[in-house]
C-alpha positions in Angstrom: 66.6 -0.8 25.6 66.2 2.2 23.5 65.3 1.4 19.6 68.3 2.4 17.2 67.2 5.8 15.4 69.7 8.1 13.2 69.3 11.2 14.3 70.4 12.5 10.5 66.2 11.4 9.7 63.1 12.9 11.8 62.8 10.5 14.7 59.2 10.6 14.7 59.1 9.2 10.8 61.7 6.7 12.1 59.1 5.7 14.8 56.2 5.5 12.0 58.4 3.3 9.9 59.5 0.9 12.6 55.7 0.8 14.6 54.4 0.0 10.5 57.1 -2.4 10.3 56.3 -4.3 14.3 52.5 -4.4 12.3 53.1 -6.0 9.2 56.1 -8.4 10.9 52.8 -9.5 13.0 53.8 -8.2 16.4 51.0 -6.6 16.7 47.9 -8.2 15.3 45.1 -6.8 14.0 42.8 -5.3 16.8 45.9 -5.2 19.2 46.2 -2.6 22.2 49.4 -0.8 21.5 51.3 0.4 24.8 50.5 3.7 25.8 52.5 6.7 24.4 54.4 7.2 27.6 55.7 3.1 27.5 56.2 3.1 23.4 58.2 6.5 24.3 60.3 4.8 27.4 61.0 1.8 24.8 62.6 4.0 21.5 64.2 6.1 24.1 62.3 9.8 23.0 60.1 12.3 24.3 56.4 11.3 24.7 56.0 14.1 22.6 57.5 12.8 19.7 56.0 9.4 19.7 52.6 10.6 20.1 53.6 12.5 17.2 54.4 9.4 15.3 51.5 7.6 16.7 49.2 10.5 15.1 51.0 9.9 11.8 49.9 6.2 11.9 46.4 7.0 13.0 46.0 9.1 9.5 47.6 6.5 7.9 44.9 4.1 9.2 46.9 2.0 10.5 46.4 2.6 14.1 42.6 4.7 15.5 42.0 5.2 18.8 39.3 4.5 21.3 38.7 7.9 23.4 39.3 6.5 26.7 40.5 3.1 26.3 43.6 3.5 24.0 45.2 2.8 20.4 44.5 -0.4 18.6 46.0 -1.8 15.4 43.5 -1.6 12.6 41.8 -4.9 11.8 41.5 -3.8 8.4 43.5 -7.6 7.2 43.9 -6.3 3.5 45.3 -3.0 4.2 47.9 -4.7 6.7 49.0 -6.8 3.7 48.9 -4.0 1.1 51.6 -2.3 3.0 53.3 -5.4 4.1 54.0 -5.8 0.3 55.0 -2.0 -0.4 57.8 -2.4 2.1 58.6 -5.4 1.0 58.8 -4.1 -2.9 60.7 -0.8 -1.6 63.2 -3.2 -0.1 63.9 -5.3 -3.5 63.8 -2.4 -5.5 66.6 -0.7 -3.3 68.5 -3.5 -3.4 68.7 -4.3 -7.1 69.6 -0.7 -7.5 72.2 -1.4 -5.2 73.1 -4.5 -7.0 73.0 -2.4 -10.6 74.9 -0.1 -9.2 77.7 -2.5 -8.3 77.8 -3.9 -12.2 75.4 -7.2 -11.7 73.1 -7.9 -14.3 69.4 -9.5 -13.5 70.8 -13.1 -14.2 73.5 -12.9 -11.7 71.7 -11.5 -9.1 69.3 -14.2 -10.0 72.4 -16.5 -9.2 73.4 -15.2 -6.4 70.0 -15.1 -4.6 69.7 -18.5 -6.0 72.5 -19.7 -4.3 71.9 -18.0 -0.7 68.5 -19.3 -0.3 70.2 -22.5 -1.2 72.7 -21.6 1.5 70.0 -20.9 4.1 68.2 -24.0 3.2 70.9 -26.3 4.6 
């Protein structure tokens, strides 16, 4: 089943976003084998091209290095996987009280309302 990418954003950033976001979700732990470029491409549906595109874009992020012969591996670099875990985490709260701001809550509603959800989810 190919991964849902909008072709209106480079696929290959799209690929780098959702690979980061597999990492810090925990599908792939630290030290992991990722699949090889051809099976990752397969997967999302693209050209081999453009996922070891993406996959280059990880490696100079440091998320991801490779081993010459043997493959790519997740970095086992603990702190740095929870670094970014909490950037996208804060990227996502910050976009959505912007959205919330920009739909006339103030901070103690949406306090309320998130208040009440988790609630909600709770039961």
């Amino acid at each position: 089943m190919s991964w849902n990418l909008d072709s209106s954003r480079p696929i290959y950033l799209q690929i780098v976003e959702r690979v980061s976001l597999d990492i810090v979700a925990g599908k792939y732990l630290p030290g992991d084998k990722l699949p090889s470029v051809r099976d990752l491409a397969a997967e999302a549906g693209v050209n081999p091209n453009t996922m070891q595109k993406a996959l280059s874009e990880l490696e100079r992020n440091g998320l991801v290095h490779s081993l010459r012969t043997s493959g790519r591996f997740i970095t086992e670099d603990k702190d740095m996987i929870e670094q970014m875990r909490e950037e996208l985490a804060t990227t996502q709260i910050q976009e959505f009280l912007d959205k919330m701001r920009q739909m006339g809550f103030d901070q103690k509603k949406v306090i309320q309302l998130i208040e009440k959800m988790l609630k909600e989810d709770a039961s």
